[in-house]
C-alpha positions as CSV (number, residue, x, y, z in Angstrom):
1,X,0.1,11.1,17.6
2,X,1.4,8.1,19.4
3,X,3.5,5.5,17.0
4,X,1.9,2.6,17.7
5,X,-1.7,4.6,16.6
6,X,0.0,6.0,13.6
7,X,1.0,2.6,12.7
8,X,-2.6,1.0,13.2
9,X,-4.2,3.8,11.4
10,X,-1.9,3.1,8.5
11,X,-2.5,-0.1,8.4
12,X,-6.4,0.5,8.5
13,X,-6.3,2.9,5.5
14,X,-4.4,-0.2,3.7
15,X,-6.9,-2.6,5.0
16,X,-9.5,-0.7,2.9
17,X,-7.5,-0.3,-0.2
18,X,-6.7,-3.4,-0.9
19,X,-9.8,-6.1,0.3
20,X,-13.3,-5.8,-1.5
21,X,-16.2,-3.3,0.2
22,X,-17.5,-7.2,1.3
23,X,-14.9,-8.1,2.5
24,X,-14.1,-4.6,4.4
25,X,-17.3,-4.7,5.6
26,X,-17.5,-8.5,6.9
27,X,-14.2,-8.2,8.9
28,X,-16.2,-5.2,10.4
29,X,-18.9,-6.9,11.2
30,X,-16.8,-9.5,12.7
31,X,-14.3,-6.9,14.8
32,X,-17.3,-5.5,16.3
33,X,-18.4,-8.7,18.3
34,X,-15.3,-9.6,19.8
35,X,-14.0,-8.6,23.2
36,X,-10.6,-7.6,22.4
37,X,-7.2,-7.9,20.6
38,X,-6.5,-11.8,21.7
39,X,-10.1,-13.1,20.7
40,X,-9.5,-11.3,17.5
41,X,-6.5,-13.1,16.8
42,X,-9.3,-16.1,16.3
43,X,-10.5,-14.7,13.4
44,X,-10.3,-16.6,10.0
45,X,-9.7,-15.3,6.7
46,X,-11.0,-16.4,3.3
47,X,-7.5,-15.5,0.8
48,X,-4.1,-15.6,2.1
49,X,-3.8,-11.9,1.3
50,X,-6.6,-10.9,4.0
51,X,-4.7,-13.3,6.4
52,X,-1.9,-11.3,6.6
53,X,-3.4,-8.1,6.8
54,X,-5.9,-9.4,9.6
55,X,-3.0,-11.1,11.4
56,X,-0.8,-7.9,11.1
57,X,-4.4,-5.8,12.5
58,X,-4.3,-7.7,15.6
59,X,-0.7,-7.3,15.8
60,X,-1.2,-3.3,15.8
61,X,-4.6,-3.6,17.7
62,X,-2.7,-5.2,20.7
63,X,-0.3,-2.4,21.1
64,X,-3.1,0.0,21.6
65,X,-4.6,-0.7,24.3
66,X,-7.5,2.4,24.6
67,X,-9.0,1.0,21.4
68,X,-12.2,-0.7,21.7
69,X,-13.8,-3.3,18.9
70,X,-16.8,-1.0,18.6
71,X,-13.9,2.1,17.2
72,X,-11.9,-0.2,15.0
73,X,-14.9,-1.6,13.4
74,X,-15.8,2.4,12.7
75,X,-12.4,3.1,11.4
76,X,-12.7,-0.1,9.1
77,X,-15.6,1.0,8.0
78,X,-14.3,4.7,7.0
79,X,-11.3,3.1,5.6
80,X,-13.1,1.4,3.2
81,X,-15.8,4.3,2.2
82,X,-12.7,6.6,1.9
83,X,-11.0,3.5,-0.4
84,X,-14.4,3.2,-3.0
85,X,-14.4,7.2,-3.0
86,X,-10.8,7.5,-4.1
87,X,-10.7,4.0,-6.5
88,X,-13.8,5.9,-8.7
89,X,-11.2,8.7,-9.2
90,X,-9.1,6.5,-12.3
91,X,-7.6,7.6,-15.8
92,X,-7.2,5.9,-18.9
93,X,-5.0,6.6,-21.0
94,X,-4.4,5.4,-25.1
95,X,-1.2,3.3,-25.8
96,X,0.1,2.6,-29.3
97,X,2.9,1.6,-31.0
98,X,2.9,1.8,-34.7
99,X,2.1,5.0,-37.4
100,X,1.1,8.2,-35.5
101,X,-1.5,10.9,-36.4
102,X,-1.6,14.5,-35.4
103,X,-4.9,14.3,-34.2
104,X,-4.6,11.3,-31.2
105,X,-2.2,12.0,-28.2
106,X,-0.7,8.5,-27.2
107,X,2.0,7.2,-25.9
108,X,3.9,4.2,-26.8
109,X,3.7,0.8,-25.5
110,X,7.3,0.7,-23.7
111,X,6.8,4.1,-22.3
112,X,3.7,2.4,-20.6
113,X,5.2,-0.3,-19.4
114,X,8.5,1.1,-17.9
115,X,6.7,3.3,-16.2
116,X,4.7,0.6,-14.6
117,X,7.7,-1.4,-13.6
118,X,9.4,1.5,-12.3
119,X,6.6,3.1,-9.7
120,X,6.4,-0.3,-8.1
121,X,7.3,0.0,-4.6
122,X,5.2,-2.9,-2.9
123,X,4.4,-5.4,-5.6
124,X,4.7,-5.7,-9.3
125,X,2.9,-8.2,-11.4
126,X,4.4,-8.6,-15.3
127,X,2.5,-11.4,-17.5
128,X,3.3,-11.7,-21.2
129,X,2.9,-14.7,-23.9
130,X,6.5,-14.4,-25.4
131,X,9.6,-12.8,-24.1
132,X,12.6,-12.0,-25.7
133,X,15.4,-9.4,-26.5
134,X,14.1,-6.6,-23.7
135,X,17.3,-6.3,-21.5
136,X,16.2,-2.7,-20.3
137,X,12.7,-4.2,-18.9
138,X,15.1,-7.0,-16.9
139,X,16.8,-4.3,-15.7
140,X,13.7,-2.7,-14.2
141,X,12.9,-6.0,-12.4
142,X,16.0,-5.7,-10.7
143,X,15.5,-2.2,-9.6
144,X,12.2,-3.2,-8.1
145,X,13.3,-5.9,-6.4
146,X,16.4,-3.3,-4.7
147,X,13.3,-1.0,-4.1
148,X,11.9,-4.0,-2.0
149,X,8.8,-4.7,-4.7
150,X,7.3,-8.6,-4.4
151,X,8.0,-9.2,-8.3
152,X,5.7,-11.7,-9.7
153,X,6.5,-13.0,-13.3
154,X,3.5,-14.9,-15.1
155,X,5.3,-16.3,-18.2
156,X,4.1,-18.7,-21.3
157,X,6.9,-21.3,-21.4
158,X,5.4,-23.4,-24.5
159,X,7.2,-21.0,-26.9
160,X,5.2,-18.7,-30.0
161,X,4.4,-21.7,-32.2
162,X,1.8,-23.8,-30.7
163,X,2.6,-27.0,-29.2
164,X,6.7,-25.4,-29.9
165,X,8.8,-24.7,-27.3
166,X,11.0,-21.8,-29.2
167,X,12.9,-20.0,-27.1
168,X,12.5,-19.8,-23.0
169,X,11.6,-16.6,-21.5
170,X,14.0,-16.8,-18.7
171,X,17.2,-17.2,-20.7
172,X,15.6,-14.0,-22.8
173,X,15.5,-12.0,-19.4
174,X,19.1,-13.0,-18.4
175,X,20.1,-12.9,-15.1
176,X,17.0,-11.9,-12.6
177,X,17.6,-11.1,-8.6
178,X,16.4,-13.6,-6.2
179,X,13.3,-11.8,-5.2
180,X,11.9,-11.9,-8.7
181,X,9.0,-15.3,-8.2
182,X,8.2,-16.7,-12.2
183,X,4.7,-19.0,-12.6
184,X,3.4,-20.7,-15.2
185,X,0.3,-23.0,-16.3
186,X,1.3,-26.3,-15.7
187,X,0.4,-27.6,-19.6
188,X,-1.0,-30.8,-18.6
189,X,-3.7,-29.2,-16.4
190,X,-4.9,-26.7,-19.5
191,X,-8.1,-27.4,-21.2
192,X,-8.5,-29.0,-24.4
193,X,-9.9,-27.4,-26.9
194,X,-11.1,-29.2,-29.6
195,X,-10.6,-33.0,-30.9
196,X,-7.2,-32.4,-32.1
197,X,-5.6,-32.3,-28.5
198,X,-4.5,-28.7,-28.3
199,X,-4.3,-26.7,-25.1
200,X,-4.8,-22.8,-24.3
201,X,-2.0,-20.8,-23.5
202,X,-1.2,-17.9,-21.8
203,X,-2.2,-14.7,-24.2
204,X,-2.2,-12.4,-21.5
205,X,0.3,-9.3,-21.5
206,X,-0.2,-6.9,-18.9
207,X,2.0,-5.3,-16.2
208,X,-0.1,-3.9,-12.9
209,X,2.6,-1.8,-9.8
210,X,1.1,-1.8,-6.6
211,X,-2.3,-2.1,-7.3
212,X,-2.9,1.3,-8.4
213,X,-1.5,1.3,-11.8
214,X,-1.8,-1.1,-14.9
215,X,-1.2,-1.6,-18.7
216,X,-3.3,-3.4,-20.5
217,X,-2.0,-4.6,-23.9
218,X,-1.9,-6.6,-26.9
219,X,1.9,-6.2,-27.0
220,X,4.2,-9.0,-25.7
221,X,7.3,-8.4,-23.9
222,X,9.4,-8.6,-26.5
223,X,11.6,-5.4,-28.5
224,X,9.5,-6.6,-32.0
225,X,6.1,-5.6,-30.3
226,X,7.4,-2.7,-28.4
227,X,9.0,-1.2,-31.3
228,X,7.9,-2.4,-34.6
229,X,4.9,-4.1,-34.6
230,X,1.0,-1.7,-34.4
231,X,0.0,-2.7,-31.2
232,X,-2.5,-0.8,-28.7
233,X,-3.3,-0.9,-24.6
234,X,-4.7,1.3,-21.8
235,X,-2.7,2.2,-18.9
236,X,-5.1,2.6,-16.6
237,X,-4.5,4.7,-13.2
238,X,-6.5,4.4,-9.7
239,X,-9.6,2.8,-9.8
240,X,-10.6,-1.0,-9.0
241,X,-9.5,-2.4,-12.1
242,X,-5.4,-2.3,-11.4
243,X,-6.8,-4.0,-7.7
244,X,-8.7,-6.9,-9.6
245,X,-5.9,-8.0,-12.0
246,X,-3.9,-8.3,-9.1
247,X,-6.3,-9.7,-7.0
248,X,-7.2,-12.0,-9.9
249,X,-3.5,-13.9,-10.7
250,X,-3.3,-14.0,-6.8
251,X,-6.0,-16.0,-6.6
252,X,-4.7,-18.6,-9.3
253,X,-1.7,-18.8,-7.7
254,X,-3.3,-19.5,-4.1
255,X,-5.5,-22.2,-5.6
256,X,-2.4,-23.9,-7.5
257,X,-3.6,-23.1,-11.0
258,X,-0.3,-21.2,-11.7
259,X,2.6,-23.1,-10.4
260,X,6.4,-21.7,-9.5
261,X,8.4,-22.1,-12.1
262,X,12.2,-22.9,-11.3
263,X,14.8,-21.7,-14.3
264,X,15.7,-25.0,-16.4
265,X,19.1,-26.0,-16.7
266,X,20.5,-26.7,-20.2
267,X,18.2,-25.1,-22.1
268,X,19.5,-23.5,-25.5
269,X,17.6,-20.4,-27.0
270,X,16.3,-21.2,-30.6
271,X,17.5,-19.5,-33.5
272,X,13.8,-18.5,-33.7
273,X,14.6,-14.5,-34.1
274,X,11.9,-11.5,-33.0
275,X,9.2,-13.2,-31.6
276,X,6.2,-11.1,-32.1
């Protein structure tokens, strides 16, 4: 097979796995009517994700020149059947930490997540509430990063104790490679709940690699919850559920409800110890 098919082919099959059926099935649509390559270089696209995947398309579309928009629209199309066949094949699997029984095969929480952090090999998406004291989880950033992974931290930077800002989750992770991007929810712009004045926060603690495999937990990132606390979670593999969490905190970030977060200078950890 010729390269620059390989390569488009590639590309198609990705095409499918990671935009909805709709959207799949739009850009089909749309492919269909237009004369060629350059006039589908016209084409908008509703997420910036789906923008670079329809820009790189073109690209690939342009180096084959025997391809008409009536055959890519077909191969989009298969692509994305193919994708919904496959994403219905997904496991879940228990994750505890705490007392075992004989009777319930799980595995523990840090298992889980490691092994999350350490498939990644495109993108890896970590969010957690509190963060501390979990050098061998830093360490797995880094190694994704080397591994070329788009790391994406999501982290709660108004500390455990609401309204307390106890200890900062970027001094807890140490020293973290350039290629590691950390967001967080602007305080000011949270909702008030209540007449007291208080905000939401960030409760979220999940980990998802490449779209294809998540954990789900109640567990934050820090060595209390991964080792001593009872906490449970799903590590779920395949299926569209590891592409919507991902899809989901993608979308907050394109709209500007999570922000980057630069790492403050001067801060001091607390003296707060184990952060549940």
């Amino acid at each position: 097979m010729r390269p620059e098919l390989a390569a488009l082919l590639d590309h198609i099959s990705l095409v499918g796995q990671e935009l909805s059926p709709d959207s799949v099935g739009r850009l089909a649509d749309r492919i269909a009517r237009v004369p060629s390559a350059i006039a589908a270089g016209r084409l908008s696209a509703s997420t910036p994700r789906e923008r670079v995947l329809l820009h790189r398309l073109v690209e690939l579309w342009s180096q084959v020149a025997d391809l008409d928009a009536a055959a890519l629209s077909l191969a989009l199309r298969a692509a994305q059947r193919t994708a919904a066949e496959v994403a219905g094949q997904q496991t879940v699997e228990l994750v505890w930490t705490g007392p075992r029984t004989d009777e319930v095969p799980v595995r523990r929480n840090d298992q889980a997540l490691r092994e999350v952090i350490a498939s990644a090999e495109r993108e890896l998406l970590l969010v957690s509430y509190a963060v501390y004291n979990v050098p061998k989880i830093a360490e797995g950033l880094a190694a994704a990063v080397t591994r070329g992974a788009a790391v994406r931290l999501v982290l709660e930077f108004q500390g455990a104790a609401e309204g307390d800002q106890t200890f900062d989750p970027l001094i807890a992770l140490g020293e973290l490679p350039e290629g590691v991007h950390v967001f967080h929810w602007p305080f000011e712009k949270r909702p008030q709940f209540g007449t007291g004045g208080k905000r939401g926060y960030i409760h979220v603690k999940c980990a998802v690699a490449d779209r294809h495999l998540a954990f789900v937990s109640s567990a934050n990132l820090t060595a209390y919850a991964m080792g001593a606390n009872m906490e449970l979670g799903v590590l779920i593999r395949g299926g569209l559920v590891p592409q919507r969490i991902a899809a989901h905190f993608e979308q907050l970030v394109s709209k500007g409800v999570l922000k980057p977060r630069s790492r403050p200078e001067g801060v001091v950890r607390s003296s707060v110890h184990n952060p549940g």
